[in-house]
VOFI-309023 format. One record per residue: residue in one letter; x, y, z of N, C-alpha, C in turn. Coordinates in steps of 0.02 Angstrom, whole numbers, padded with zeros to 5 digits, always signed. Layout:
residues N
aXYZXYZXYZ...
end
This chain:
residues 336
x+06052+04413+04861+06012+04355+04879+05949+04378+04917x+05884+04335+04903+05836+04366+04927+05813+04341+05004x+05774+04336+05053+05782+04321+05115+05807+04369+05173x+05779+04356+05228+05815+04369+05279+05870+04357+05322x+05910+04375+05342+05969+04339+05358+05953+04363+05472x+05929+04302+05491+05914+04323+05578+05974+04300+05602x+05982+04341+05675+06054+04350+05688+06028+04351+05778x+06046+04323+05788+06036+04294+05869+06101+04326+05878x+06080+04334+05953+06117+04384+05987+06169+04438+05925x+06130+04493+05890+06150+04522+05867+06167+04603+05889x+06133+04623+05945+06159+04669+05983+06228+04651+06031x+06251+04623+06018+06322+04607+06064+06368+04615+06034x+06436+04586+06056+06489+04633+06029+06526+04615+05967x+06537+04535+05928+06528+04523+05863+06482+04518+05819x+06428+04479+05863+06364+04507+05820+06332+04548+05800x+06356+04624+05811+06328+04686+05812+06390+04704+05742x+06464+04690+05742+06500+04705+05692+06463+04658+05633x+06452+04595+05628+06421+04567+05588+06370+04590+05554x+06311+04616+05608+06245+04636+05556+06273+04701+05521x+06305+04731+05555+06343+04797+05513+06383+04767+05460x+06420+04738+05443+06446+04693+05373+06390+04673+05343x+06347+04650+05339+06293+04607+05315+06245+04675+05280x+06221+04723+05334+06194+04793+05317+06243+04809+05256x+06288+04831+05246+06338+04865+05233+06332+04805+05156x+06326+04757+05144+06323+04717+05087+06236+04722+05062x+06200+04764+05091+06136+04771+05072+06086+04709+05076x+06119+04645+05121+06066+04605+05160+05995+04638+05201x+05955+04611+05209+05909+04629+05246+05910+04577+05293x+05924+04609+05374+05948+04594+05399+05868+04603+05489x+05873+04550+05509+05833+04540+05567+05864+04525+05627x+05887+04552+05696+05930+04533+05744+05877+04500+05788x+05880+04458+05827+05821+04396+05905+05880+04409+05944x+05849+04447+05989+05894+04462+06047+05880+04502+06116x+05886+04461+06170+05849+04506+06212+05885+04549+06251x+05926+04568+06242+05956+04635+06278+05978+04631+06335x+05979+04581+06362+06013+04546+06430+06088+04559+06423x+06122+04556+06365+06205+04565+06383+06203+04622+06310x+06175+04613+06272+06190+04670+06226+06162+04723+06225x+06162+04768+06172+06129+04857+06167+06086+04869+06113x+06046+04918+06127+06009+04923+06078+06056+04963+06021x+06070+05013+06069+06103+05067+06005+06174+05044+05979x+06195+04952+05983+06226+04938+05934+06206+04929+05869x+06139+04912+05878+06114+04896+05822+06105+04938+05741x+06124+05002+05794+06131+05085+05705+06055+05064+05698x+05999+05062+05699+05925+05047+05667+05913+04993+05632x+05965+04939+05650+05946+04859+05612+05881+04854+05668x+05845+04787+05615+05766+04754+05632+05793+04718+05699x+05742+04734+05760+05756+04706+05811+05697+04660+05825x+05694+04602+05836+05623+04550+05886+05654+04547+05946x+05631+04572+05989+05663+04563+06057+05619+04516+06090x+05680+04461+06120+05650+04413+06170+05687+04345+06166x+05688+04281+06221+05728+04250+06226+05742+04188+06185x+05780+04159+06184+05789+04097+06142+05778+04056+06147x+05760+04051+06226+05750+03978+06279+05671+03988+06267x+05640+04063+06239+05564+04037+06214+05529+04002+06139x+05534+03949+06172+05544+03939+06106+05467+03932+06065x+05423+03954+06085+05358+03988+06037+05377+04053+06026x+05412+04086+06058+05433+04165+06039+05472+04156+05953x+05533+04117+05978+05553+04086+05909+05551+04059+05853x+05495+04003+05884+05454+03993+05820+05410+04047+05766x+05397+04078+05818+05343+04124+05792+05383+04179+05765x+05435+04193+05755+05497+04232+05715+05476+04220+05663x+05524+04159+05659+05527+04087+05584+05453+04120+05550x+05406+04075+05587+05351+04081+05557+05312+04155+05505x+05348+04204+05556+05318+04290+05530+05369+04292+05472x+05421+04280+05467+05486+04303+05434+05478+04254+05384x+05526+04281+05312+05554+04252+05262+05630+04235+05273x+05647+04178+05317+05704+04180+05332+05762+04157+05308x+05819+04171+05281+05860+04111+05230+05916+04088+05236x+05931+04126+05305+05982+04096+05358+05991+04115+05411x+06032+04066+05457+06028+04105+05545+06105+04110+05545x+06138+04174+05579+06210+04171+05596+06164+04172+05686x+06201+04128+05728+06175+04115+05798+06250+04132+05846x+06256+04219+05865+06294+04236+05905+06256+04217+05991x+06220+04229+06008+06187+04229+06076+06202+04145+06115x+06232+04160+06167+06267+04140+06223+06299+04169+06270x+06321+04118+06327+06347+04149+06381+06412+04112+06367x+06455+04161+06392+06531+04153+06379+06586+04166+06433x+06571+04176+06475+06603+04181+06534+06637+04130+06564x+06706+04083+06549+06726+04023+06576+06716+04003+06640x+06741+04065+06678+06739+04057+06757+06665+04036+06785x+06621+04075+06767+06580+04082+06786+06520+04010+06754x+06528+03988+06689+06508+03927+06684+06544+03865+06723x+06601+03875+06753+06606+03836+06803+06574+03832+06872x+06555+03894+06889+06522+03874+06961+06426+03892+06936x+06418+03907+06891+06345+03906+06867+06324+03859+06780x+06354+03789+06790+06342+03768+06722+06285+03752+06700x+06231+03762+06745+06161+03741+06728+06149+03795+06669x+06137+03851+06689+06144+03908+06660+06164+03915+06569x+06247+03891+06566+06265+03879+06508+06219+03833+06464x+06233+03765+06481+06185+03718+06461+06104+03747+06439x+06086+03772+06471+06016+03798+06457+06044+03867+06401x+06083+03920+06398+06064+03960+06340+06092+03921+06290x+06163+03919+06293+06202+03888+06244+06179+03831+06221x+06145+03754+06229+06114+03712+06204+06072+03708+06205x+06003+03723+06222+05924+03727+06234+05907+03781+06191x+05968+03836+06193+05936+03868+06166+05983+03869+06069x+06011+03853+06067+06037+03840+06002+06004+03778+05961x+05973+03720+06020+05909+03665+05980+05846+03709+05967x+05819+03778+06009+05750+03788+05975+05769+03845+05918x+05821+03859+05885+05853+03895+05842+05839+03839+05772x+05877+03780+05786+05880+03732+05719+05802+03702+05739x+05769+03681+05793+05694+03664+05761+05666+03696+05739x+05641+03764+05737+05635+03814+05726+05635+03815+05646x+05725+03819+05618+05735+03800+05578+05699+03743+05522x+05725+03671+05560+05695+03616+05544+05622+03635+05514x+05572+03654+05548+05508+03672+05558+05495+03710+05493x+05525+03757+05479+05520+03819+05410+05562+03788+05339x+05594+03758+05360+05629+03731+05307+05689+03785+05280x+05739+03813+05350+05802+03852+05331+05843+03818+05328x+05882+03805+05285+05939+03760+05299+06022+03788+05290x+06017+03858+05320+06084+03867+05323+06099+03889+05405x+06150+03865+05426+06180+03898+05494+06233+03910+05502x+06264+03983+05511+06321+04008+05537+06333+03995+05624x+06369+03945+05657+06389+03960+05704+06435+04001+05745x+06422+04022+05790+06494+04054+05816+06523+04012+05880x+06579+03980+05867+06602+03931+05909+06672+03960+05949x+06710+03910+05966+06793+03962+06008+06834+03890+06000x+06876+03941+06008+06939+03890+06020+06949+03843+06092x+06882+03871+06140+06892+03837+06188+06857+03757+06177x+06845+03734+06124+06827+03673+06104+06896+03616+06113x+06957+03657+06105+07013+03608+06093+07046+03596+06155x+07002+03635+06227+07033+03626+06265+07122+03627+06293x+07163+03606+06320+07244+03595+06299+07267+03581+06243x+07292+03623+06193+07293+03588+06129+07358+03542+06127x+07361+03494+06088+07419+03434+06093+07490+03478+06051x+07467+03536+06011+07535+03571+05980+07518+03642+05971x+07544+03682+05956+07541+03744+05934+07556+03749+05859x+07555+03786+05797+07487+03808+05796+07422+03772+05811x+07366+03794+05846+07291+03732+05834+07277+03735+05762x+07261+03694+05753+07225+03666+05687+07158+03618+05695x+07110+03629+05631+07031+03595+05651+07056+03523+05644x+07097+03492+05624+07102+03421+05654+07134+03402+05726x+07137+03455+05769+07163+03414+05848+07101+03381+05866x+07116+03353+05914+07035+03341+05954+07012+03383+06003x+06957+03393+05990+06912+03450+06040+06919+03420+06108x+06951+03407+06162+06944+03421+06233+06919+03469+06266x+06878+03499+06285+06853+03552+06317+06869+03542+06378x+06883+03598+06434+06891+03582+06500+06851+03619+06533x+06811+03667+06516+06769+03690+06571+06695+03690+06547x+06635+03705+06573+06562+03687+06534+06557+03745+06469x+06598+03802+06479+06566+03825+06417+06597+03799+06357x+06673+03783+06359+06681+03760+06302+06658+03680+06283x+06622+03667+06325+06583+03593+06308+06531+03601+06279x+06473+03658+06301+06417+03677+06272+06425+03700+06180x+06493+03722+06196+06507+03755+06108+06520+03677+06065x+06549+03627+06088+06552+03589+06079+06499+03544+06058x+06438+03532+06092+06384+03513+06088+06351+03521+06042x+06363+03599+06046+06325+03653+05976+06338+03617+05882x+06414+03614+05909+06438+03570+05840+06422+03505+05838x+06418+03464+05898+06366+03403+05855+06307+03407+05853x+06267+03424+05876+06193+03460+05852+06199+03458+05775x+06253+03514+05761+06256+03553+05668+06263+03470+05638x+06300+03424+05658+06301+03392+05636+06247+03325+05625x+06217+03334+05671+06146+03271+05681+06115+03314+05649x+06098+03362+05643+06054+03417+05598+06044+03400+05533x+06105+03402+05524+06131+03410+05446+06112+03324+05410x+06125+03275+05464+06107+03191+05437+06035+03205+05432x+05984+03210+05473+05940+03225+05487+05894+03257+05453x+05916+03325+05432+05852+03365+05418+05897+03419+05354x+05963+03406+05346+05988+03430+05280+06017+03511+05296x+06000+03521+05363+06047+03619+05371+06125+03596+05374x+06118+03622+05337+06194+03659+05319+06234+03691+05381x+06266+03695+05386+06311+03746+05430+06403+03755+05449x+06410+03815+05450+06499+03820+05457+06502+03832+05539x+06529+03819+05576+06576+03827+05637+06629+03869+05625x+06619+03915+05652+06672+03943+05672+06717+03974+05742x+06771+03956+05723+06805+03938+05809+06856+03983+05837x+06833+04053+05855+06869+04109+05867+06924+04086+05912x+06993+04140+05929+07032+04151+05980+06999+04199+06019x+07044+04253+06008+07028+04302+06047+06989+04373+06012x+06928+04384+06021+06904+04439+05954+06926+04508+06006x+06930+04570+05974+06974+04620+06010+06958+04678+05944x+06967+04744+05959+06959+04801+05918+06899+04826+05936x+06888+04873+05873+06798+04894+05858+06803+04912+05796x+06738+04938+05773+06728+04964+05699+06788+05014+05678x+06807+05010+05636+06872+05078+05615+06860+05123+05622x+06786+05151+05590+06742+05205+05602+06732+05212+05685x+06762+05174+05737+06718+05191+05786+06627+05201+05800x+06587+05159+05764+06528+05190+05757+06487+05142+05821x+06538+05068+05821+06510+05011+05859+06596+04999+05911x+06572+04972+05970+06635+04938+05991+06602+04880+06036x+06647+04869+06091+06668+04828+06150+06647+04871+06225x+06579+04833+06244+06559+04831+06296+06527+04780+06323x+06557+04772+06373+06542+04736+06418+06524+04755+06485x+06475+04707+06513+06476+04726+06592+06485+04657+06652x+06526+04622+06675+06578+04634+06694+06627+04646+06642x+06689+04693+06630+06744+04677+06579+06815+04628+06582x+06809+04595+06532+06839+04514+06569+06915+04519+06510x+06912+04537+06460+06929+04560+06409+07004+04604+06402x+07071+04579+06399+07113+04588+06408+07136+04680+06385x+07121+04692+06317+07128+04757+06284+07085+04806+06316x+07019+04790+06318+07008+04838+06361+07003+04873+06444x+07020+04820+06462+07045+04827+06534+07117+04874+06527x+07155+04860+06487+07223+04901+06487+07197+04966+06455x+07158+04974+06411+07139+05022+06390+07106+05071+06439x+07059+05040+06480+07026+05096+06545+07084+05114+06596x+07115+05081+06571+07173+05106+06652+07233+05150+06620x+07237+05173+06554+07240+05214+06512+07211+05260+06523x+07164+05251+06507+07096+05325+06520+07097+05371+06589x+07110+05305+06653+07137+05349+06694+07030+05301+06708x+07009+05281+06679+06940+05236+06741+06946+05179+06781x+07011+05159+06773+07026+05090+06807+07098+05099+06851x+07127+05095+06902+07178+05104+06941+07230+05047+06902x+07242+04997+06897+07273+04936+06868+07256+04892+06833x+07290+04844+06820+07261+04794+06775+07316+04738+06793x+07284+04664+06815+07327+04626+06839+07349+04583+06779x+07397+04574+06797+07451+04523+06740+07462+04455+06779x+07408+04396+06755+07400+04319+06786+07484+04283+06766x+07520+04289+06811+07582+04269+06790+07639+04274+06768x+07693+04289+06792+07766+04315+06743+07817+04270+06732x+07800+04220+06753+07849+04166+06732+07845+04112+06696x+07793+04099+06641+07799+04046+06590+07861+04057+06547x+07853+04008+06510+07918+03989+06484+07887+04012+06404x+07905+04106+06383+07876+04135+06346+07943+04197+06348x+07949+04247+06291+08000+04277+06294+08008+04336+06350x+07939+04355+06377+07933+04383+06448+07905+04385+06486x+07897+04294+06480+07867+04276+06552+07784+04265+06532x+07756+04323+06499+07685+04328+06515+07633+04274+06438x+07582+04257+06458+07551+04230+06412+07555+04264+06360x+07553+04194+06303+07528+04234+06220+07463+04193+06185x+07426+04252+06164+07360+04250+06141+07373+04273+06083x+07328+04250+06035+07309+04273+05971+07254+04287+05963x+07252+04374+05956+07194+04410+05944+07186+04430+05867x+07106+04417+05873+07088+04443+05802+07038+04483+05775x+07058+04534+05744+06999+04590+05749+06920+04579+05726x+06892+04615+05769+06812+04591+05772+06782+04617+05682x+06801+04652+05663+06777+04663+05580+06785+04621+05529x+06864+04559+05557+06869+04534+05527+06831+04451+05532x+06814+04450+05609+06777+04377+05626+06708+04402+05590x+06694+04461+05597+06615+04460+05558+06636+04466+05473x+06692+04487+05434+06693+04454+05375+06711+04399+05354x+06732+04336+05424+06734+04273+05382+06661+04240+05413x+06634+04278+05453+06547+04244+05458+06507+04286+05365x+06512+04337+05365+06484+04337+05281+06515+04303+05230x+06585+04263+05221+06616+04248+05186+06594+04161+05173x+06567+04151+05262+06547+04063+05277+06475+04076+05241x+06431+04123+05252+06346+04125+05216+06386+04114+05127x+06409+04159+05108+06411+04164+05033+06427+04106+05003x+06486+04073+05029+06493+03991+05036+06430+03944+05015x+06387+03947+05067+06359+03905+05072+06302+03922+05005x+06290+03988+04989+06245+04007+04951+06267+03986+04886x+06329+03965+04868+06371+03969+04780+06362+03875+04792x+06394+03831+04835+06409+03794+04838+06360+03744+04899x+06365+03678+04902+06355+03619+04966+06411+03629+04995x+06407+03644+05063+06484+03633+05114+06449+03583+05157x+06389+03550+05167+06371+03498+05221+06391+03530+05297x+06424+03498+05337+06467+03542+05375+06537+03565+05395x+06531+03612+05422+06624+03639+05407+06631+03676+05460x+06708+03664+05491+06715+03699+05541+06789+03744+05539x+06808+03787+05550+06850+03850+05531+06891+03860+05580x+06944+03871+05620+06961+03915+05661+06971+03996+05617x+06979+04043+05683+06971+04117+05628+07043+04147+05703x+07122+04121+05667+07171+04166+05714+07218+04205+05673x+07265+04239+05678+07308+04271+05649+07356+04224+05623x+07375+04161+05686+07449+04126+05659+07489+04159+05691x+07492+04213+05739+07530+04263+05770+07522+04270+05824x+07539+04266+05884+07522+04273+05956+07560+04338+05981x+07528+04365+06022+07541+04460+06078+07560+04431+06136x+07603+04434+06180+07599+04418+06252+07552+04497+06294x+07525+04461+06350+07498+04482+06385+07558+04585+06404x+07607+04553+06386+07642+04634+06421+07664+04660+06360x+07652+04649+06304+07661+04684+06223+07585+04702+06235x+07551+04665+06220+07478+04718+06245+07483+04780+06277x+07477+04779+06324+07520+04833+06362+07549+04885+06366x+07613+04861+06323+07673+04930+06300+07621+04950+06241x+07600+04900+06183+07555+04935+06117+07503+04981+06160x+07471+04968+06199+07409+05014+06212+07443+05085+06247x+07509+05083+06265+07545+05144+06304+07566+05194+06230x+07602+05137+06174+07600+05172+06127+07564+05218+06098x+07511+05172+06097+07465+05198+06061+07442+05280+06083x+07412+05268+06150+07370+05318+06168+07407+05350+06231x+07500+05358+06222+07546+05407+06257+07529+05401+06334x+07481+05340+06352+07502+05344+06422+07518+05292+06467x+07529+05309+06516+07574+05286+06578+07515+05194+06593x+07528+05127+06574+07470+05084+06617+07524+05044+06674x+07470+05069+06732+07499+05015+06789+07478+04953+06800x+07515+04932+06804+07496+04845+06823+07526+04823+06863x+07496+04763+06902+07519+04709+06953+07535+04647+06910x+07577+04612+06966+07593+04546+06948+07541+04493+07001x+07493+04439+06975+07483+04409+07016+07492+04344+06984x+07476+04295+07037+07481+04219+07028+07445+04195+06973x+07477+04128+06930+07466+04106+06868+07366+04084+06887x+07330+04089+06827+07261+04065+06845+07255+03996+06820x+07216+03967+06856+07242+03860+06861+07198+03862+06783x+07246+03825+06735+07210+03805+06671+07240+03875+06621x+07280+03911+06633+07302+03965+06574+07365+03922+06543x+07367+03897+06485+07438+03887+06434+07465+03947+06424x+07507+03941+06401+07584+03971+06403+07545+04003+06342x+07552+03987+06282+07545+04000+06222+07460+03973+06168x+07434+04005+06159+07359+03986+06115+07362+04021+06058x+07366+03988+06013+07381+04036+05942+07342+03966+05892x+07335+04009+05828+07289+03962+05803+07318+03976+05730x+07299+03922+05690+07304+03907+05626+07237+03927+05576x+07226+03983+05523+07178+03990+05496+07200+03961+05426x+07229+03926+05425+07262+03911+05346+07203+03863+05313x+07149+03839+05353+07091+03818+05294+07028+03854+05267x+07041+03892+05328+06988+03946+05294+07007+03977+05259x+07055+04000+05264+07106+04058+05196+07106+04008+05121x+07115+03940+05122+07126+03920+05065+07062+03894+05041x+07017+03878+05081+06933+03877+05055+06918+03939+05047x+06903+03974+05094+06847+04033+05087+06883+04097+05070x+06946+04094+05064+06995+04163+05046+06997+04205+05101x+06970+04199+05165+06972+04231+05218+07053+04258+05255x+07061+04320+05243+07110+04335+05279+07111+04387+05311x+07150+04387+05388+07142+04469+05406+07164+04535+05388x+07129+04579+05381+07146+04659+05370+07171+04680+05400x+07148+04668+05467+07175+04707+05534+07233+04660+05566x+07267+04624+05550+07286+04569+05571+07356+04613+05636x+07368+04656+05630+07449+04666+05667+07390+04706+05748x+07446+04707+05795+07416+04718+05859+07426+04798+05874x+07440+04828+05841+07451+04892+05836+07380+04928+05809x+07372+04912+05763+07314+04924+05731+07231+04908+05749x+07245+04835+05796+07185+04809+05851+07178+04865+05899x+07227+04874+05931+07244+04938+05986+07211+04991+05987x+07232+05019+05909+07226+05107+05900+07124+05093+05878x+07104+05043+05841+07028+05040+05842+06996+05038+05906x+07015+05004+05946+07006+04976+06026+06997+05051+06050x+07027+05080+06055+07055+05141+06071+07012+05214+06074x+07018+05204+05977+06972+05263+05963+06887+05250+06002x+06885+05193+05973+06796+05185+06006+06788+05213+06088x+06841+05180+06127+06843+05214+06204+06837+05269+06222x+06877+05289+06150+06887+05383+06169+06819+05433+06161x+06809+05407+06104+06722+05402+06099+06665+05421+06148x+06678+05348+06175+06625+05323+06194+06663+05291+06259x+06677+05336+06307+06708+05326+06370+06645+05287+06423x+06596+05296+06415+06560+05262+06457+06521+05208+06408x+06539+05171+06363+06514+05136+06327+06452+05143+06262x+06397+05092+06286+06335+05124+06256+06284+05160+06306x+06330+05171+06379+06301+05194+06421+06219+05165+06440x+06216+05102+06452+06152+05073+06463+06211+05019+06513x+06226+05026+06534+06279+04972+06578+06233+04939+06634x+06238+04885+06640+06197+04856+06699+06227+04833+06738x+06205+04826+06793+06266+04782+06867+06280+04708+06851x+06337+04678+06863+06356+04618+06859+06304+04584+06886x+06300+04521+06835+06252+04475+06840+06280+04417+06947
end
């Protein structure tokens, strides 16, 4: 297909596996991103415009230079905690700046959009597995802003005719197989690799929020899903839209399988033969017992299924990249 495919926040840590899928399918590929939470040298020598989203003549003026023929829009702030005691913040990247993305749009006449959304849209879910028909409750501002995002796609779409898929991660986790890209962060908030540095012998512990839910040992279960594979059902949602009309559509992307917090744990000891210490501390207000998700419509629309799907295999990728690349992309900045 001919076009550019721009990729907001594409130096970060799925969006960086993405433009590498997309590269790797011989897209020509443009990342808008200003380097505030991501790296350059994720990028392997993809096209970079550096600068913010909240500018929105910077943005326009993308659109305008570029032949553009779709946006996948990773760039946001994602930090739950922290959009609770700073939600102005959220609100302004995550919606201000995801409206000068689709005017932008609007304006050039692109009418496809890949979102990247979460499961924190469903807030408490009413059952386990989630499925895209619960109702979205959100409980803290960021998963309201993701929320927002999706009716936007949707007034968009009455409106001005863009297209777009939602998609509504769990937990993304791993790195490239190759090790070529991984998982950095600065603060690291991120369950695998926190057990993983205290592995390495860079982190003294790693606390465990809770041992007594009503779970087979006590500790939370999450369903993680490998980051190669959330960036092949974001190329799987473009190709979609390119064969066919999907109007709008929204996806969850989980295994169907949940890890507790202390199988994490023993897998990452497996894995990489060593000793991780951990504490026990008090439950954190708002963690469920269990978050696991249902991908059974994306699999039967878009054929999307995971590769990497078992937690053994998340681990040993997780892993190799660390071993790697023990100090990351080594451009680490101090907590915001």
């Amino acid at each position: 297909m001919s076009g550019t495919i721009l990729v907001s926040g594409g130096a970060g840590y799925i969006g960086s596996h993405t433009v590498l899928a997309l590269r790797e399918r011989g897209r020509d590929v443009l990342v808008l991103d200003d380097l505030s939470e991501g790296h350059a040298d994720a990028l392997l020598g993809a096209r970079l415009a550096k600068g913010s989203m909240l500018d929105r003549e910077f943005v326009r003026g993308v659109f305008q230079k570029e032949r553009i023929a779709a946006v996948f829009h990773f760039a946001a702030r994602c930090y739950v905690g922290e959009s609770v005691t700073d939600p102005g913040q959220y609100y302004r990247h995550n919606v201000v700046g995801t409206m000068n993305l689709l005017d932008a749009m609007r304006e050039t006449g692109v009418k496809r959009f890949v979102l990247s959304s979460t499961c924190a849209t469903y807030g408490e879910p009413e059952r386990i597995p989630i499925t895209e028909d619960l109702p979205q409750k959100p409980i803290n501002p960021y998963g309201v802003t993701k929320l927002i995002d999706e009716w936007m796609l949707r007034d968009y779409h009455r409106a001005h005719g863009i297209e777009s898929v939602a998609l509504r991660y769990f937990n993304a986790a791993g790195a490239d197989p190759q090790a070529r890209i991984g998982e950095d962060h600065e603060p690291e908030t991120h369950l695998i690799p926190l057990v993983v540095q205290v592995a390495q012998g860079r982190r003294e512990k790693v606390t465990v929020f809770g041992d007594d839910y009503p779970t087979l040992d006590g500790t939370c279960i999450r369903d993680y899903v490998h980051v190669t594979d959330l960036a092949e059902a974001h190329v799987l949602a473009l190709e979609a839209m390119e064969k066919a009309t999907v109007g709008v559509r929204a996806y969850n992307l989980g295994n169907a399988a949940g890890t507790s917090v202390l199988e994490v744990i023993r897998t990452v000891e497996r894995v990489s033969g060593k000793r991780v210490n951990f504490v026990v501390g008090a439950r954190r207000p708002g963690d469920p017992p269990r978050l696991v998700g249902s991908s059974a419509r994306i699999l039967a629309e878009l054929g999307w299924k995971p590769r990497f799907g078992d937690i053994e295999t998340i681990v040993q990728t997780a892993w190799r990249w660390h071993e790697r690349r023990p100090d990351g992309y080594g451009d680490r900045r101090p907590a915001r």
